[in-house]
C-alpha positions in Angstrom: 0.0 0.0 0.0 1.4 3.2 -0.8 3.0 5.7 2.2 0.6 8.3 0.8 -2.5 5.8 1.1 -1.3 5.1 4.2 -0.6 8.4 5.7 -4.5 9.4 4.6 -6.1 6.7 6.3 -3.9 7.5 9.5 -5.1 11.2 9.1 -9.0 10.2 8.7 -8.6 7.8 11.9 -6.9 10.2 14.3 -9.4 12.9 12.9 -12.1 10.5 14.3 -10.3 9.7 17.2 -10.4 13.6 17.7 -13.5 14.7 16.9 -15.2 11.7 18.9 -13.0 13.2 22.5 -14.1 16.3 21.4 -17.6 15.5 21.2 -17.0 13.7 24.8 -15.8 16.6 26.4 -18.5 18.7 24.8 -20.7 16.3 26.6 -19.1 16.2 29.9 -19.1 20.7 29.8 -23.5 20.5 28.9 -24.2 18.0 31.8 -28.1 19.4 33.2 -28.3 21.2 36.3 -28.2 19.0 39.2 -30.6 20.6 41.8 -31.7 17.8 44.2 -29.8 19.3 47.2 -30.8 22.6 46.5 -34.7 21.2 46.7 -34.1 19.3 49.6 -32.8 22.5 51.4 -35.4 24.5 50.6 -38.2 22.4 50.9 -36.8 21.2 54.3 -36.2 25.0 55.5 -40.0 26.1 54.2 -41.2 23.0 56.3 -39.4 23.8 59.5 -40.7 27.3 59.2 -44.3 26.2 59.1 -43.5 24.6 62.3 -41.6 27.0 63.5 -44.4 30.0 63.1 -47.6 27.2 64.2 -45.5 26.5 67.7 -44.6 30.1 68.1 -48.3 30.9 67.7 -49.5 27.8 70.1 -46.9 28.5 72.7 -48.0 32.6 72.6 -51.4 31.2 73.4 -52.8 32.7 70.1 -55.3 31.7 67.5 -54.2 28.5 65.7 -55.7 26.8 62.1 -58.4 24.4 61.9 -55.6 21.3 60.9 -53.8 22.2 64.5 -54.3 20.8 68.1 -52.3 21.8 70.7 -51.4 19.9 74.4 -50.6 22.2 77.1 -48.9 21.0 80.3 -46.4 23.1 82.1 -43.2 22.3 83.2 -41.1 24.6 86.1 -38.9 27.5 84.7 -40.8 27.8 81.6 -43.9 29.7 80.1 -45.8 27.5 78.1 -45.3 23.9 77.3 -46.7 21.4 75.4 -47.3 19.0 71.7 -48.9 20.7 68.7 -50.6 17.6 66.4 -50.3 18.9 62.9 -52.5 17.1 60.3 -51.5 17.3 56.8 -54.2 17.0 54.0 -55.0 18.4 50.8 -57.0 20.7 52.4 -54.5 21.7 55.0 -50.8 21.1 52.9 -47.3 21.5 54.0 -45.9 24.3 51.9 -44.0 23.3 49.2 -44.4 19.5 49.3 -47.3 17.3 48.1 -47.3 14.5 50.4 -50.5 14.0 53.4 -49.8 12.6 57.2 -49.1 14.2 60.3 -46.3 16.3 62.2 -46.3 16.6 65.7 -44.2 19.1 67.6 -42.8 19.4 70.7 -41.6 22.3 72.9 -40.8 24.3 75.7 -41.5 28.4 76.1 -40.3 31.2 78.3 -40.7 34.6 77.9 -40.2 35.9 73.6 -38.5 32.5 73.0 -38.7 28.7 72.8 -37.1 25.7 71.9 -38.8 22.9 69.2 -37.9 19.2 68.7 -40.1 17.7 65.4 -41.4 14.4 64.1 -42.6 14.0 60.8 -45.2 10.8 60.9 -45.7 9.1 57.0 -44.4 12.4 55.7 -41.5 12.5 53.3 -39.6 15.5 53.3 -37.1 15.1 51.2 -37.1 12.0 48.8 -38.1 8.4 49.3 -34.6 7.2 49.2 -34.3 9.0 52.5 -36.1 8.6 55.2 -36.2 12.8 57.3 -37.7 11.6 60.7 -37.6 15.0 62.3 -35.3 17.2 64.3 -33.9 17.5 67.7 -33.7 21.0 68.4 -34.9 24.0 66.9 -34.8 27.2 68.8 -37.3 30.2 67.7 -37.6 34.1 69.1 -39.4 37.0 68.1 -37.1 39.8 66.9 -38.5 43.2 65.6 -42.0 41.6 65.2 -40.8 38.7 63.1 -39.9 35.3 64.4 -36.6 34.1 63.6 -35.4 30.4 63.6 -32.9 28.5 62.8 -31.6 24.3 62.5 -28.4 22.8 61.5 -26.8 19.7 60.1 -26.7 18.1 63.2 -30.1 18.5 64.4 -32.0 16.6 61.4 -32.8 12.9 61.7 -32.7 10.8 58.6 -33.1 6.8 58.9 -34.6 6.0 62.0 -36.3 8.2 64.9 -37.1 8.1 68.5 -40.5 9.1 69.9 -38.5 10.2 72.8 -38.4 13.6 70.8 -42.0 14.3 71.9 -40.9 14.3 75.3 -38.5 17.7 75.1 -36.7 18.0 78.4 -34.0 20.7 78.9 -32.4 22.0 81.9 -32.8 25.9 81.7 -29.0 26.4 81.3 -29.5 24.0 78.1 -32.3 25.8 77.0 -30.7 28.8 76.7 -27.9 27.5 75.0 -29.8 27.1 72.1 -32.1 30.1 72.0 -27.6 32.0 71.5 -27.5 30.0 68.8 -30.1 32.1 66.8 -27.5 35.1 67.7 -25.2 33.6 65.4 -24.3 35.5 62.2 -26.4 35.2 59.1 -24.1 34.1 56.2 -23.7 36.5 53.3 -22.2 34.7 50.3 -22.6 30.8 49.4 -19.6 29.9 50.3 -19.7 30.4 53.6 -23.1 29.4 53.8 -22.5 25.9 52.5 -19.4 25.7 54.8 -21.7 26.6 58.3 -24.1 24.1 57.4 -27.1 26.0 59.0 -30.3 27.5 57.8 -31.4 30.4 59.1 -35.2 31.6 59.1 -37.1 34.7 59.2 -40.5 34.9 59.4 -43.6 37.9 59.3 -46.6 36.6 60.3 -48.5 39.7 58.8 -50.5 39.4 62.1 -53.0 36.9 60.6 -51.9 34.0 62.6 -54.8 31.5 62.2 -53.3 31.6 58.3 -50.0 30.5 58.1 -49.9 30.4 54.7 -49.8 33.8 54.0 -46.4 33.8 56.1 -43.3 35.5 54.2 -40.1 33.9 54.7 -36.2 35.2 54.2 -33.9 31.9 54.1 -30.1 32.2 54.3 -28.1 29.0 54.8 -27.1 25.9 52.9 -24.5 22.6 53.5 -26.3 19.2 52.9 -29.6 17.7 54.1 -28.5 14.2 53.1 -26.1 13.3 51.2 -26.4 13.5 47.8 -23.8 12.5 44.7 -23.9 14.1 41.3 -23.6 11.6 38.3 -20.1 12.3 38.5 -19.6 11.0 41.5 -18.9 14.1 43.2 -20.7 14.8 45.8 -23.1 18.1 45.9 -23.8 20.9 48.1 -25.9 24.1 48.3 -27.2 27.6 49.1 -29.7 30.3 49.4 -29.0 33.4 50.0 -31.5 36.1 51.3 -34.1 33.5 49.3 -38.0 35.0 49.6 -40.8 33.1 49.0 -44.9 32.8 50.2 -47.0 30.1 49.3 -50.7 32.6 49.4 -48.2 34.5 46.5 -46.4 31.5 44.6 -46.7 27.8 45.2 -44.0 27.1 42.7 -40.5 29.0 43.0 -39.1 32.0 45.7 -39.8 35.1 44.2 -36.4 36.7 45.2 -32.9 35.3 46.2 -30.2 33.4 45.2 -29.1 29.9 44.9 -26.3 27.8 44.2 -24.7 24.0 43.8 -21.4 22.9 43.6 -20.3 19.4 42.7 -16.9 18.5 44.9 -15.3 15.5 44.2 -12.8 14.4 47.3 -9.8 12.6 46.2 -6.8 13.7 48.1 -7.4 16.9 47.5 -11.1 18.5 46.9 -11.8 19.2 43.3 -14.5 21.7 42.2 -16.2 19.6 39.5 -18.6 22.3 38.7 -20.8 24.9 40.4 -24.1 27.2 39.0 -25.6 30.1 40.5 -29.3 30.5 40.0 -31.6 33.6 40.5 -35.1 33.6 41.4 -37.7 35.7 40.3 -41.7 37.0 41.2 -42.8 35.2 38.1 -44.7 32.1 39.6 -43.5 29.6 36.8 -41.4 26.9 38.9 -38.6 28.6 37.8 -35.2 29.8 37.7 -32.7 31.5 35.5 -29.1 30.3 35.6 -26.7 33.2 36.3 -23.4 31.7 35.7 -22.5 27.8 35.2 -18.8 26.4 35.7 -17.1 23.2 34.9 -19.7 20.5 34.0 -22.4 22.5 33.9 -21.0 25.7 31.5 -23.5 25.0 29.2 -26.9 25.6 31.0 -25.1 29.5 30.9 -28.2 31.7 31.1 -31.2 28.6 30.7 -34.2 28.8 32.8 -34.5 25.4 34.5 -37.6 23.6 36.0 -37.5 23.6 39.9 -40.1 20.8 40.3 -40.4 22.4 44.2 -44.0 21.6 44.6 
């Protein structure tokens, strides 16, 4: 065969060998948005608010909705005491999540403060692949006629739960413990956000509280609800930053705010694999315009993408 013939058919295979990487890494740069943590942190934080504005409410002795009972006992040192029994229905929903059942909530009161510990009964949270039992502690205040709350990575329950949560029991020195923690400072960028691994609430009331679902929220926080791994392997972590949303104004998306994901992939040394900053808006269409996209995700640059929050 002559060394021209030959030298063509070389050229035409590595040009094939080329265009085919090419077209991989054109593949592995267009990857769609991977937003599962980011809807497990807010969905969790709009939950936890709901609780967090009903107990508030309960524990202020003031008017409560239809779907909500509430146990008083007293306890020594404290206020107001006591188990809310939240029923979930169509009629009565948890904001931002589709699923029926019951929540029950216990806590202790004194004074413009209180401290929370929640079970969530046949209620999935998050996803079915993990099961969000409830949290340990949640402290709530009032502060300049909102409510203000926070929880952190280490007070949610995933897996298994212990009913022993409905029977809150704090020493006064531990109780105030955690009403300092809601005097920690709110994060203002994602990056620190996702490396506090807290979520911090606030919430007006509009003083309607028999309606909770008018409520107006302001969410700052992020880290991981569970643990979640991209495609990639990496494993994925989020934000919101001063994130508003109602459910009486929008059932499907914030209306203001900031989000972001980064996929981090551990292997020695941590890698960013990819990160994409997201910006709400008050149009109630589920949702959200992509600000900037890195690494694996460069080319959903300025896409609206589907939240799927409801």
């Amino acid at each position: 065969m002559p060394i021209r013939t030959i030298s063509f058919m070389l050229s035409v295979a590595f040009g094939v060998i080329s265009l085919f990487t090419s077209c991989k890494k054109l593949d592995e740069l267009n990857e769609n948005p991977e937003i599962e943590p980011l809807k497990q942190g807010f969905q969790t934080s709009a939950a936890i608010g709901y609780c967090a504005s009903l107990a508030s409410s309960a524990f202020r002795g003031e008017a409560l909705p239809a779907n909500v009972t509430f146990d008083e006992n007293s306890k020594e040192g404290y206020s107001s005491a006591g188990v809310l029994h939240v029923t979930i229905s169509e009629e009565y929903p948890l904001p931002f999540n589709n699923h029926i059942g019951d929540i029950f909530i216990a806590g202790l009161w004194d004074g413009d403060g209180g401290v929370i510990s929640i079970v969530f009964a046949d209620i999935d949270i998050i996803t079915s692949e993990f099961k969000f039992y409830g949290l340990y502690t949640v402290p709530i205040s009032e502060k300049d006629g909102k409510i203000v709350s926070l929880f952190a990575e280490q007070d949610i329950i995933i897996g298994e739960g212990s009913d022993t949560l409905l029977n809150l029991s704090l020493s006064k020195p531990k109780f105030n413990t955690e009403l300092a923690r809601l005097n920690a400072g709110v994060p203002g960028d994602v990056f620190t956000a996702i490396s506090q691994k807290v979520w911090f609430l606030s919430i007006n009331q509009h003083g309607t509280l028999s309606d909770v679902y008018d409520d107006s929220y302001v969410l700052n926080g992020g880290g991981q609800i569970a643990e979640v791994r991209s495609r990639s392997g990496g494993i994925l972590y989020h934000a919101l930053i001063e994130t508003e949303f109602s459910y009486d104004e929008c059932k499907l998306n914030p209306q203001d705010g900031t989000a972001f994901i980064q996929n981090i992939k551990a292997s020695g040394s941590s890698v960013d694999l990819g990160n994409i900053t997201l910006d709400f808006h008050d149009d109630c269409d589920g949702r959200a315009r992509v600000k900037v996209a890195t690494g694996k995700y460069i080319g959903s640059n300025g896409k609206e993408i589907v939240l799927d929050w409801d």
